[in-house]
C-alpha positions as a LaTeX table, in Angstrom:
\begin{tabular}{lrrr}
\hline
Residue & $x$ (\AA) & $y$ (\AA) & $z$ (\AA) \\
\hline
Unk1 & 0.00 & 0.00 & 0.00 \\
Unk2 & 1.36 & 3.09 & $-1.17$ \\
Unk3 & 1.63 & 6.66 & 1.36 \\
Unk4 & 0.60 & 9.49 & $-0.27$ \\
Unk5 & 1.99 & 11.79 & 2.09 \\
Unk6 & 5.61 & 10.45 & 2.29 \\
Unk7 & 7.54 & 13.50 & 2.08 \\
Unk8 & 10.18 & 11.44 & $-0.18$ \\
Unk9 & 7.67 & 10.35 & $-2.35$ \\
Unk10 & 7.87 & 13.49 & $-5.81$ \\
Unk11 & 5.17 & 16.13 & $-5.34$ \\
Unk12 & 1.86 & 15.92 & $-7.25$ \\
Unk13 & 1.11 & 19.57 & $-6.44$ \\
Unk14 & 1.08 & 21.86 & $-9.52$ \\
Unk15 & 4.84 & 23.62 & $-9.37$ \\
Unk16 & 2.74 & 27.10 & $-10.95$ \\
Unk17 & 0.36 & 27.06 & $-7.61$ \\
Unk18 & 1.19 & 30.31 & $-5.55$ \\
Unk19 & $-0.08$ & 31.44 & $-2.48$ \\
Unk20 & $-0.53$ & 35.34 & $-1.44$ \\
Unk21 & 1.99 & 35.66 & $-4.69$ \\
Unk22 & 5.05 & 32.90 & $-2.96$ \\
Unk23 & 5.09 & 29.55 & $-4.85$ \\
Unk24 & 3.59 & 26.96 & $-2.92$ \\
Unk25 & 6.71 & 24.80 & $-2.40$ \\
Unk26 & 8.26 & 27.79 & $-0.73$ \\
Unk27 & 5.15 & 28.07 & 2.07 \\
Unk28 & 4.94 & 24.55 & 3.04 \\
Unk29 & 8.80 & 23.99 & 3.20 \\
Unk30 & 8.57 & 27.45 & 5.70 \\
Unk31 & 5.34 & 25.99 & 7.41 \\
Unk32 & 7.40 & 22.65 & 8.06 \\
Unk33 & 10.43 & 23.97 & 9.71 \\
Unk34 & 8.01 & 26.15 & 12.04 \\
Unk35 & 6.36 & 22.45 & 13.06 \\
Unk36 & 9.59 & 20.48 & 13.91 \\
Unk37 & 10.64 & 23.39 & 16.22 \\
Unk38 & 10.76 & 22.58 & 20.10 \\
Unk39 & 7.93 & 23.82 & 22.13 \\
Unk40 & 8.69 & 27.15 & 24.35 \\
Unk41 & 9.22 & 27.24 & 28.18 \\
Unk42 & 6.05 & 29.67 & 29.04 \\
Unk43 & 4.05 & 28.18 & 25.71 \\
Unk44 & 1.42 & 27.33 & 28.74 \\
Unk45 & 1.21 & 30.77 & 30.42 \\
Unk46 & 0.46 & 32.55 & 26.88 \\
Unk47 & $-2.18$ & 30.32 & 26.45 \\
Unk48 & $-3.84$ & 31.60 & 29.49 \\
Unk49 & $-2.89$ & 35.11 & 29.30 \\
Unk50 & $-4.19$ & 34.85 & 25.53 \\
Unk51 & $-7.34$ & 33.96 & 26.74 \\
Unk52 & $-7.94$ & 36.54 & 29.51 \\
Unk53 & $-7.17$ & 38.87 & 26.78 \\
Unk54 & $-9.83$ & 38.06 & 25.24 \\
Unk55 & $-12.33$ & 37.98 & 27.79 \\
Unk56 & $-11.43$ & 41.32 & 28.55 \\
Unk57 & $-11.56$ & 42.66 & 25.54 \\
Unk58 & $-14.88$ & 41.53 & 24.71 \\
Unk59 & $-16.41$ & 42.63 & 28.80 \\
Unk60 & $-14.84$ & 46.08 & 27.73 \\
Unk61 & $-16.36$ & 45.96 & 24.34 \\
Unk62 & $-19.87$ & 45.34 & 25.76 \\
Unk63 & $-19.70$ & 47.72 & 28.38 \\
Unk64 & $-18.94$ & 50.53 & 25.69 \\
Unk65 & $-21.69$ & 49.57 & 23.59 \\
Unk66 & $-23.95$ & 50.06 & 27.06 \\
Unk67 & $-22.71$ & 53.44 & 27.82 \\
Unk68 & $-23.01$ & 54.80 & 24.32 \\
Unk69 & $-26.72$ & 53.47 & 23.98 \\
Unk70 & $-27.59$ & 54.77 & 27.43 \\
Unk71 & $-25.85$ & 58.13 & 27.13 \\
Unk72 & $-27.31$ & 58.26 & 23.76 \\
Unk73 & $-30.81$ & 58.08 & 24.85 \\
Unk74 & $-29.72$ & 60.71 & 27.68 \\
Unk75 & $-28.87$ & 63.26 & 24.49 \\
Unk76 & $-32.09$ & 62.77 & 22.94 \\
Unk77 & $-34.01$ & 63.04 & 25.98 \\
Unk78 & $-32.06$ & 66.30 & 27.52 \\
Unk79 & $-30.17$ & 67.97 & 25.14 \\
Unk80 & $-30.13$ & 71.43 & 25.29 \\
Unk81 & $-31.45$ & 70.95 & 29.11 \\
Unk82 & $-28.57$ & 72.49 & 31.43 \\
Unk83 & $-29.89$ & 70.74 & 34.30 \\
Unk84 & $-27.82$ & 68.15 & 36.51 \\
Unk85 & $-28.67$ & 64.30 & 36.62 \\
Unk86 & $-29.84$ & 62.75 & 39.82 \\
Unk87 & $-27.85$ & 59.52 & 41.02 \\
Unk88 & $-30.94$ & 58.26 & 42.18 \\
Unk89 & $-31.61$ & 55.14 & 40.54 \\
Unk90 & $-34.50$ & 54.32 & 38.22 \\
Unk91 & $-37.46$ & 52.36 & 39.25 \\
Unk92 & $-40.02$ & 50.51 & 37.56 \\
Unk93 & $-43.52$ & 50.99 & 37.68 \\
Unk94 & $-45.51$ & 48.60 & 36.92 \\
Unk95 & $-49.97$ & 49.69 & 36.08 \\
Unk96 & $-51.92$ & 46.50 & 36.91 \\
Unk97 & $-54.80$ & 48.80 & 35.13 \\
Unk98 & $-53.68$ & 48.19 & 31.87 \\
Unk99 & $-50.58$ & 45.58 & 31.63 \\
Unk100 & $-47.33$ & 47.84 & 30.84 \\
Unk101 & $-44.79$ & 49.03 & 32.65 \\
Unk102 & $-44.60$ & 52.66 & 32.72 \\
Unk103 & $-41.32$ & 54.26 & 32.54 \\
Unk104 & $-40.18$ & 56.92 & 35.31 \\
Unk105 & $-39.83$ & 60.38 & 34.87 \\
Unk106 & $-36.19$ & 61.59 & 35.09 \\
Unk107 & $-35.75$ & 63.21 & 38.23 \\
Unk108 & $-33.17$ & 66.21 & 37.75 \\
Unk109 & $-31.71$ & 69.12 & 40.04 \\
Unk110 & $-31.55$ & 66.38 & 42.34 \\
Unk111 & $-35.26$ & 66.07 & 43.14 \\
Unk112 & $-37.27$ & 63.14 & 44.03 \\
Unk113 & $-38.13$ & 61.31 & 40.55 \\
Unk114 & $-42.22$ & 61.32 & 40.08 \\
Unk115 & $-44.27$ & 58.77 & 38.59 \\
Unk116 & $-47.08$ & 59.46 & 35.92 \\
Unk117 & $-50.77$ & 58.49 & 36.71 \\
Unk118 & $-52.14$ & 55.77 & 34.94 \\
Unk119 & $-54.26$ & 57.03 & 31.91 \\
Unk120 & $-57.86$ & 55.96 & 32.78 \\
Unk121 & $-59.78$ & 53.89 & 29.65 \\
Unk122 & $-63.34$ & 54.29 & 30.92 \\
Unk123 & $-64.97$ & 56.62 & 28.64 \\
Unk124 & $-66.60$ & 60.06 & 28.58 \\
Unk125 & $-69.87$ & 60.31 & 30.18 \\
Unk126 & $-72.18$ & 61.99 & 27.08 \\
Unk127 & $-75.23$ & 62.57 & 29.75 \\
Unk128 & $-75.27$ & 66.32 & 30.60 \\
Unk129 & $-74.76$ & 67.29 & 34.13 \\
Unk130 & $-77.39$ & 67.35 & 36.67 \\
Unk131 & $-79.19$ & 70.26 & 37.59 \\
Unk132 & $-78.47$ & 71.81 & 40.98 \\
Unk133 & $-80.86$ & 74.49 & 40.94 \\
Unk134 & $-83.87$ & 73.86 & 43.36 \\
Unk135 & $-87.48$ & 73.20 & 41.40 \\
Unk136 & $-89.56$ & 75.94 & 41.76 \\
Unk137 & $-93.25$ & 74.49 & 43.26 \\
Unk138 & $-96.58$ & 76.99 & 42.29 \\
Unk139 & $-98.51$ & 78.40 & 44.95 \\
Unk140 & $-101.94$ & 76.21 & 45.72 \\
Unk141 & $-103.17$ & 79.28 & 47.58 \\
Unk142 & $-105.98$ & 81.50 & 45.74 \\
Unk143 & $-104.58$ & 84.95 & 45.36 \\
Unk144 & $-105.71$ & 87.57 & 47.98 \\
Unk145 & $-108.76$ & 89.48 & 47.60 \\
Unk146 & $-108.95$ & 92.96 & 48.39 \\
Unk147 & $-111.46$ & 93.59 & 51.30 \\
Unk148 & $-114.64$ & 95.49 & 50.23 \\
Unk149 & $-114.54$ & 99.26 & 51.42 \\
Unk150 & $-117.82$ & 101.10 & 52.99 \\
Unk151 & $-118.16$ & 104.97 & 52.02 \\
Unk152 & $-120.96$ & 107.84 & 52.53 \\
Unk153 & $-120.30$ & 109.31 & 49.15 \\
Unk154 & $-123.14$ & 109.64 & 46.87 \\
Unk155 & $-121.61$ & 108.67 & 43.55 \\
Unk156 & $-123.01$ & 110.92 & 40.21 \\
Unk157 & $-124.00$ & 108.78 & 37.25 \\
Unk158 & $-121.12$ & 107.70 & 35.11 \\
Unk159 & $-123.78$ & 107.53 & 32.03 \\
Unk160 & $-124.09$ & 111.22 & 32.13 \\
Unk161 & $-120.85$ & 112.25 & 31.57 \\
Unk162 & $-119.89$ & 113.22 & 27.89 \\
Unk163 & $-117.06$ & 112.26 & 26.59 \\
Unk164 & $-115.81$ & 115.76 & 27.42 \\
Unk165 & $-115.64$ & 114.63 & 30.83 \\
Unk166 & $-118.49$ & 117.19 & 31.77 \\
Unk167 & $-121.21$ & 116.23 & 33.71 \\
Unk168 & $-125.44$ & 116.32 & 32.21 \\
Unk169 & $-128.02$ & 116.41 & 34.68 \\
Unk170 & $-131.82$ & 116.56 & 34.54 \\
Unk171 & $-133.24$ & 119.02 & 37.40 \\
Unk172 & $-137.37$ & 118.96 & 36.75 \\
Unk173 & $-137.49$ & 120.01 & 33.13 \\
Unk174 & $-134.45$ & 121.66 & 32.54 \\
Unk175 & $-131.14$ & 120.07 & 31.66 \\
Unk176 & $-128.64$ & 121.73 & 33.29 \\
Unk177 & $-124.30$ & 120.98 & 32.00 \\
Unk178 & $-122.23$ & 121.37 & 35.05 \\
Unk179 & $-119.85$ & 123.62 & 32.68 \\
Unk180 & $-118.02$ & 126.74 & 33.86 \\
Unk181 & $-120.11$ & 128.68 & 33.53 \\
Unk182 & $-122.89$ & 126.28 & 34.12 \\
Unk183 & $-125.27$ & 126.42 & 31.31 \\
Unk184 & $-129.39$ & 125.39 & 31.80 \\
Unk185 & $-130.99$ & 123.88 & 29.00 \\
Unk186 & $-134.81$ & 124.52 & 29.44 \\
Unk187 & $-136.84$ & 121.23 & 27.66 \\
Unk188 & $-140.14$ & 122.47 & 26.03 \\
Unk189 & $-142.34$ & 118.96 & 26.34 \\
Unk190 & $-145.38$ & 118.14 & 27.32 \\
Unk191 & $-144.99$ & 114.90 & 29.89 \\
Unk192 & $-144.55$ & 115.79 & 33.24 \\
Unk193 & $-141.94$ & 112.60 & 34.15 \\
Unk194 & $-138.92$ & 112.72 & 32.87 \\
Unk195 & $-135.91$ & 110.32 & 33.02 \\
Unk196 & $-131.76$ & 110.61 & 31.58 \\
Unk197 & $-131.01$ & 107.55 & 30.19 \\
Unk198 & $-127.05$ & 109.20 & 29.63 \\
Unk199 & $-125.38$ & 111.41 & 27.47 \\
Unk200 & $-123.96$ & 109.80 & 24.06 \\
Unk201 & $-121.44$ & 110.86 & 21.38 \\
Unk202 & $-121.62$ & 114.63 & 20.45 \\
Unk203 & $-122.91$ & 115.22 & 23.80 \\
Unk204 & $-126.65$ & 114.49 & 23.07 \\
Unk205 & $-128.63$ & 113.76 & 25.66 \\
Unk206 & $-131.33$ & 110.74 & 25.77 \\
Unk207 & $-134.11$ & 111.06 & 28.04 \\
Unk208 & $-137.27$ & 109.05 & 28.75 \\
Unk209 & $-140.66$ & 111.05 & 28.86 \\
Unk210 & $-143.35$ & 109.11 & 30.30 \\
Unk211 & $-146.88$ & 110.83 & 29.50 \\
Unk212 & $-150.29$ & 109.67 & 30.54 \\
Unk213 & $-150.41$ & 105.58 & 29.38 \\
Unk214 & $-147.68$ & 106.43 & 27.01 \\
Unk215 & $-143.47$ & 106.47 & 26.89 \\
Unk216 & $-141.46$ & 108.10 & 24.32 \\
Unk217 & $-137.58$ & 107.95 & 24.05 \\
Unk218 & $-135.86$ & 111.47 & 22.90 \\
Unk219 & $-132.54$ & 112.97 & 22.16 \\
Unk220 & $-131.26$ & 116.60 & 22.98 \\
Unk221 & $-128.08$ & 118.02 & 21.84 \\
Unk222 & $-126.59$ & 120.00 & 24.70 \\
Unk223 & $-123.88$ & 122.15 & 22.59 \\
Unk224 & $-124.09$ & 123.80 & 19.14 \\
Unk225 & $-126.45$ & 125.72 & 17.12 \\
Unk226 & $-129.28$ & 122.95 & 17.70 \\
Unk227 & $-128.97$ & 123.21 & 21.63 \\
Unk228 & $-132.57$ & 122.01 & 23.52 \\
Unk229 & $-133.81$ & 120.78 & 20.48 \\
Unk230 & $-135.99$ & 117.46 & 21.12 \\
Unk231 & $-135.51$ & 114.46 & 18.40 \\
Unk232 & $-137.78$ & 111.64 & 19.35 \\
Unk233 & $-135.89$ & 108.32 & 18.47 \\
Unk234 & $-138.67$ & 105.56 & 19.60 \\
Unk235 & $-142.84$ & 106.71 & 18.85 \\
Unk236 & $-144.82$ & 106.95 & 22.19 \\
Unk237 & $-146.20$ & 103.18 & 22.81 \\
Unk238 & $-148.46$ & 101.98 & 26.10 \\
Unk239 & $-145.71$ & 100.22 & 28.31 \\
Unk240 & $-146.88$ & 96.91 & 29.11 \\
Unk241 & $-145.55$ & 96.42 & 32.97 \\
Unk242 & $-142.63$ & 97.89 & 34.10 \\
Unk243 & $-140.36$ & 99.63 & 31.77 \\
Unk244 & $-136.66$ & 99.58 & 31.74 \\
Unk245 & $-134.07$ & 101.11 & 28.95 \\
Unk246 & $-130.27$ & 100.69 & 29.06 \\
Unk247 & $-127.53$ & 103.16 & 27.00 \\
Unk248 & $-125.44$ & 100.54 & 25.06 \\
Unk249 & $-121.98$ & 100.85 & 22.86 \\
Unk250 & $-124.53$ & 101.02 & 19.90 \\
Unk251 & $-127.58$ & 102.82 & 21.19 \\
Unk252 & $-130.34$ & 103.37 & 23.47 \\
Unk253 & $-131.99$ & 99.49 & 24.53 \\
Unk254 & $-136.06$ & 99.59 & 25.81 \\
Unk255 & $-137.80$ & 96.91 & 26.71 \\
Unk256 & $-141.38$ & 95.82 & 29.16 \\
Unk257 & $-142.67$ & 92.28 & 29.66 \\
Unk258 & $-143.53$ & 91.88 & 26.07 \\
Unk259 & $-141.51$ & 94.22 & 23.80 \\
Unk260 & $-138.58$ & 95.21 & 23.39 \\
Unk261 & $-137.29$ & 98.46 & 21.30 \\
Unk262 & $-133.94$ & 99.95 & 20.18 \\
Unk263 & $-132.43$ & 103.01 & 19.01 \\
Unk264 & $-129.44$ & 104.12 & 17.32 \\
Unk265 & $-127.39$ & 107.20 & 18.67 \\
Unk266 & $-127.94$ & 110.29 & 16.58 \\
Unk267 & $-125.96$ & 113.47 & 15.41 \\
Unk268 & $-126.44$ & 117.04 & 16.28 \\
Unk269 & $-129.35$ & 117.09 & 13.60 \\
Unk270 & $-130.80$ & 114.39 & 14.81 \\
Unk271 & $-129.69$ & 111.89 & 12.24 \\
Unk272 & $-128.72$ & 108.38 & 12.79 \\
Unk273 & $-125.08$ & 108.12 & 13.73 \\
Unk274 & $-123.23$ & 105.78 & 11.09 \\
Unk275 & $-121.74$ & 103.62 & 12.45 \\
Unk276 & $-123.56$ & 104.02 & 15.66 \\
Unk277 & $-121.07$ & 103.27 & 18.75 \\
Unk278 & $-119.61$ & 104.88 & 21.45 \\
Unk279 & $-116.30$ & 103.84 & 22.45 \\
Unk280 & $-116.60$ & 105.21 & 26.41 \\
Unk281 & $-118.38$ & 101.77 & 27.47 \\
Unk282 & $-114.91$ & 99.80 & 28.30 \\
Unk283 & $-116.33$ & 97.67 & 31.11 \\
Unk284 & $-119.20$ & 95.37 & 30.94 \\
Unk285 & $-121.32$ & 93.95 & 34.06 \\
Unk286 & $-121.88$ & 90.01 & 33.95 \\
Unk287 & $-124.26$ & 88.14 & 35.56 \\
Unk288 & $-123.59$ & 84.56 & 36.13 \\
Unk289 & $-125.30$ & 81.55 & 37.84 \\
Unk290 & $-123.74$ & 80.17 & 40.76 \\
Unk291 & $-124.79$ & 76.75 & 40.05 \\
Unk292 & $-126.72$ & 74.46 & 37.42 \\
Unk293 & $-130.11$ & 75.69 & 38.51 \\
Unk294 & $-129.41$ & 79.15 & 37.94 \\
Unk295 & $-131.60$ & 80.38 & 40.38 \\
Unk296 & $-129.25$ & 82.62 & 41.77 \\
Unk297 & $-126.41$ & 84.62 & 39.94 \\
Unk298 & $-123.47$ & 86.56 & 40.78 \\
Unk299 & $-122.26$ & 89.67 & 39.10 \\
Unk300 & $-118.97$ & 89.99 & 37.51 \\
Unk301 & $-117.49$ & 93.39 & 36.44 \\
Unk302 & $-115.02$ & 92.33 & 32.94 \\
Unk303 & $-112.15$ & 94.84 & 31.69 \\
Unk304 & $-113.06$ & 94.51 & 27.78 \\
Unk305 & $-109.62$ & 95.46 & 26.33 \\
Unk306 & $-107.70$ & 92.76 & 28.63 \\
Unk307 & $-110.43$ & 90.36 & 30.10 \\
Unk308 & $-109.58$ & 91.14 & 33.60 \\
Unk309 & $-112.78$ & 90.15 & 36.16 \\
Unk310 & $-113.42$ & 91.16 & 39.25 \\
Unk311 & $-116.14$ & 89.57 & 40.94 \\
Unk312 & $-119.05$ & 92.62 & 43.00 \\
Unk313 & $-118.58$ & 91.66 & 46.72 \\
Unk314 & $-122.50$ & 90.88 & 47.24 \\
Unk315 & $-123.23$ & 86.91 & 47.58 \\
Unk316 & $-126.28$ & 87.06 & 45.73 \\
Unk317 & $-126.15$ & 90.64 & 43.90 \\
Unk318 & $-128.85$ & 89.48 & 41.53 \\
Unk319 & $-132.22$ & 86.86 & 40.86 \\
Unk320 & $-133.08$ & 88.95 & 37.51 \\
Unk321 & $-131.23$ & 85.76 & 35.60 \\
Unk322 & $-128.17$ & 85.61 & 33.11 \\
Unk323 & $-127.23$ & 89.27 & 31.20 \\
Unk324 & $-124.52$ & 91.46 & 30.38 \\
Unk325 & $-124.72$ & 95.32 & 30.57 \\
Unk326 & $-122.10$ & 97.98 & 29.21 \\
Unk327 & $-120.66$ & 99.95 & 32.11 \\
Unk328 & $-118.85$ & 103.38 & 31.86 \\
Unk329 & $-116.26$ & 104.25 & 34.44 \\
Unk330 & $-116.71$ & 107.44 & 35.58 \\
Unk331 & $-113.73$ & 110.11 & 34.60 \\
Unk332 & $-111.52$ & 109.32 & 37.72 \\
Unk333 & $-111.56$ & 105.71 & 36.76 \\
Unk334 & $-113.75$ & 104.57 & 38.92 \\
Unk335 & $-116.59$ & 101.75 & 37.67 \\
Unk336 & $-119.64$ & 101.92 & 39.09 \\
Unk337 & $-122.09$ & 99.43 & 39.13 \\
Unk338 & $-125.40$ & 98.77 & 40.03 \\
Unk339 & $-127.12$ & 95.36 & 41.66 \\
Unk340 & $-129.56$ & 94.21 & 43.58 \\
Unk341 & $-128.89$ & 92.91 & 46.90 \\
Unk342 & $-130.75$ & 89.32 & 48.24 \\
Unk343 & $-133.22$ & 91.43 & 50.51 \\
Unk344 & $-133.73$ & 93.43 & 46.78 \\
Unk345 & $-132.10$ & 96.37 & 47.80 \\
Unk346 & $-130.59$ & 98.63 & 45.12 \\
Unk347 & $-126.87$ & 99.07 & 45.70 \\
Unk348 & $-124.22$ & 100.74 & 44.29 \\
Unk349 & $-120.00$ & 99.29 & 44.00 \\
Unk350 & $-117.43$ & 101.40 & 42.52 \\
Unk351 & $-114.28$ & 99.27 & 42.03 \\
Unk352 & $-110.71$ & 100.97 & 41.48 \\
Unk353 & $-109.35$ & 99.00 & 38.99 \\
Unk354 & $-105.61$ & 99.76 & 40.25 \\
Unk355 & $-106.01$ & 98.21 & 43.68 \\
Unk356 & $-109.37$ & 96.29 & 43.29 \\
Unk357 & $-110.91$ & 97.47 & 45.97 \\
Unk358 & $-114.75$ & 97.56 & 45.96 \\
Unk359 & $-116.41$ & 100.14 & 47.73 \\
Unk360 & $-120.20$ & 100.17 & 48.99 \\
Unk361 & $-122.23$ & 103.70 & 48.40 \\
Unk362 & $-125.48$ & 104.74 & 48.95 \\
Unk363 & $-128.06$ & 104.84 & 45.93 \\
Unk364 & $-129.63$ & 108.47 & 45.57 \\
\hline
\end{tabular}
C-alpha cells in the first residue's frame, strides 16, 4: 500500500500554484520547519494570558456599547437641558390597570423622581350634568282678595258724563251741563216725568218722557247751534208692565214684559249716527249663575280690552237671571255698578281697577 503523504515520495502539487503571490513549495517547506521546532518554556502561560485577553476585551467591548446606547438616549431626551442628573436610581412601575410598565420620569436638580398616573380607559360620560338648581313648586293658595270698602259718598252717574268729561243732569225740566259757567238747558215737552237715560257721542242727551199711558224715548243736543232741540228716536207706545231702557256701545236698549225696542245714537241734527257706537263703554257687568239651577247669579265686572274680572262683593247681587250690561267708568276711573242685593235692595259698588278694591255707596 502506497503513502501518499511520504515526504520522499515526488510532489503531485502543480509547481505554478502560488499562495498570497510565494510559490507553494516555498510556504509549506517554511510551514514545516516552524512544526519540527521545540515547544517554548512559558508556551502554557500565553495560552492563558491569551485567553484573559480576550475575555477582557470583549467585557470592555460590551460595556462601551452600554454606555453609548444609554448616554445616547440621555442626548435625545435632555439635550439642550442644562440641568444636573440625579444619582438616584430608576425604578419601575408597573400599572396592573392596563398591563405595561410605565417608565419613570427623570428626576433632575436632584429632586425626588415622580411617577405618571395611569391614563384611565373608561370613557366620557355623554349625559349632561345634573341640575343643581332647586325646582320651583306653584302656589296652591288663591290669590288675595282685596277687602270690600264702605263709604258715605253719593256717587253721580257715570252715564251722564260726555265724553268731554263734563257732567249732564236733569233738574225737573231743565237740563242743566255742570260747565263753567254752568249752562241750563230749558226742555219744552209736554210729559210731566222725565228720566236721563245718559249722554252719548256729540254730547246728546237721551231722556225718557213718560206721558199719561204712554213712553217716548228722545234725544237733545246740549252744545251747538241745535242746543234744547228734542228728536224723538222711539214713537210713544203703552208700556206693558214695568219699563226699563239701558244706554249701550250702539244705542239706546227699551224693553217691558212683552216688547222690546232699540235706538241708534244720533248726530247734532238728529240723524242716525253711522256707524252708531260709542267707544266710552270699556267695562261690561256680567251676571252669572252660581250653580246648574241658575236660580241665583253673581255679578262679575269684565275689563273689555284685557279680560280682567273682578267679581261685585255681594253673595247674591242678583235673581233677575243671566245678562250682560255695558258699564262706563266714571272720569276718575272709577266703575260703578249697580245690583240688587238678596233682601232686593238697590246698591251701588265702585271698584278701582288699580287696587281692586270695591267700595259700597249709597243709591240716591
Amino acid at each position: 500500500m502506497s503513502n501518499d503523504n511520504d515526504p520522499d515520495q515526488p510532489s503531485r502539487i502543480d509547481p505554478g500554484l502560488t499562495v498570497g503571490g510565494e510559490p507553494f513549495d516555498d510556504v509549506a517547506d517554511r510551514a514545516g520547519r516552524e512544526l519540527r521546532r521545540p515547544a517554548p518554556g512559558d508556551g502554557l502561560d500565553r495560552v492563558h494570558r491569551s485567553h484573559r485577553r480576550r475575555r477582557t476585551t470583549t467585557a470592555v467591548a460590551g460595556g462601551t456599547a452600554a454606555i453609548m446606547l444609554v448616554g445616547g438616549g440621555f442626548w435625545l431626551g435632555t439635550r439642550g437641558d442644562e440641568t444636573t442628573i440625579s444619582d438616584t436610581p430608576p425604578v419601575l412601575v408597573t400599572d396592573s390597570t392596563v398591563g405595561s410598565t410605565v417608565a419613570p420620569t427623570t428626576s433632575v436638580s436632584g429632586q425626588a423622581p415622580t411617577t405618571s398616573e395611569p391614563t384611565s380607559t373608561e370613557p366620557e360620560s355623554t349625559e349632561p350634568p345634573t341640575a343643581t338648581t332647586d325646582p320651583v313648586v306653584e302656589s296652591t293658595e288663591p290669590p288675595a282678595v282685596a277687602e270690600p270698602q264702605v263709604s258715605d259718598e253719593v256717587l253721580p252717574d257715570s252715564l251722564a258724563f260726555a265724553a268731554d268729561g263734563v257732567e249732564r243732569e236733569l233738574v225737573g225740566r231743565d237740563l242743566i251741563v255742570r260747565s263753567s259757567p254752568e249752562q241750563v238747558i230749558p226742555l219744552d215737552v209736554p210729559e210731566t216725568d222725565l228720566y236721563l237715560y245718559g249722554v252719548g257721542p256729540n254730547g246728546i242727551a237721551y231722556l225718557r218722557l213718560d206721558g199719561p199711558g204712554l213712553t217716548r224715548v228722545v234725544a237733545v243736543p246740549t252744545s251747538g247751534p241745535n242746543t234744547g232741540a228734542v228728536y224723538e228716536i222711539i214713537a210713544p207706545y203703552p208700556p206693558e208692565g214695568p219699563w226699563l231702557g239701558f244706554m249701550t256701545p250702539s244705542g239706546i236698549d227699551t224693553f217691558d214684559i212683552v216688547s222690546n225696542k232699540t235706538a241708534s245714537y244720533v248726530d247734532t241734527n238728529g240723524e242716525p249716527l253711522s256707524p252708531s257706537a260709542d267707544p266710552t263703554f270699556t267695562w261690561s257687568l256680567e251676571y252669572r249663575a252660581v250653580d246648574a239651577s241658575q236660580a241665583t247669579v253673581r255679578a262679575v265686572a269684565v275689563e273689555l280690552a284685557t279680560g280682567a274680572e273682578f267679581e261685585v262683593p255681594d253673595s247674591e247681587p242678583a235673581r233677575e237671571g243671566q245678562f250682560t250690561r255695558s258699564v262706563r267708568p266714571l272720569p276718575d276711573g272709577r266703575v260703578p255698578v249697580q245690583v240688587l242685593t238678596a233682601d232686593g235692595a238697590r246698591v251701588i259698588w265702585a271698584l278701582t281697577p288699580s287696587t281692586g278694591v270695591w267700595t259700597r255707596h249709597p243709591a240716591d
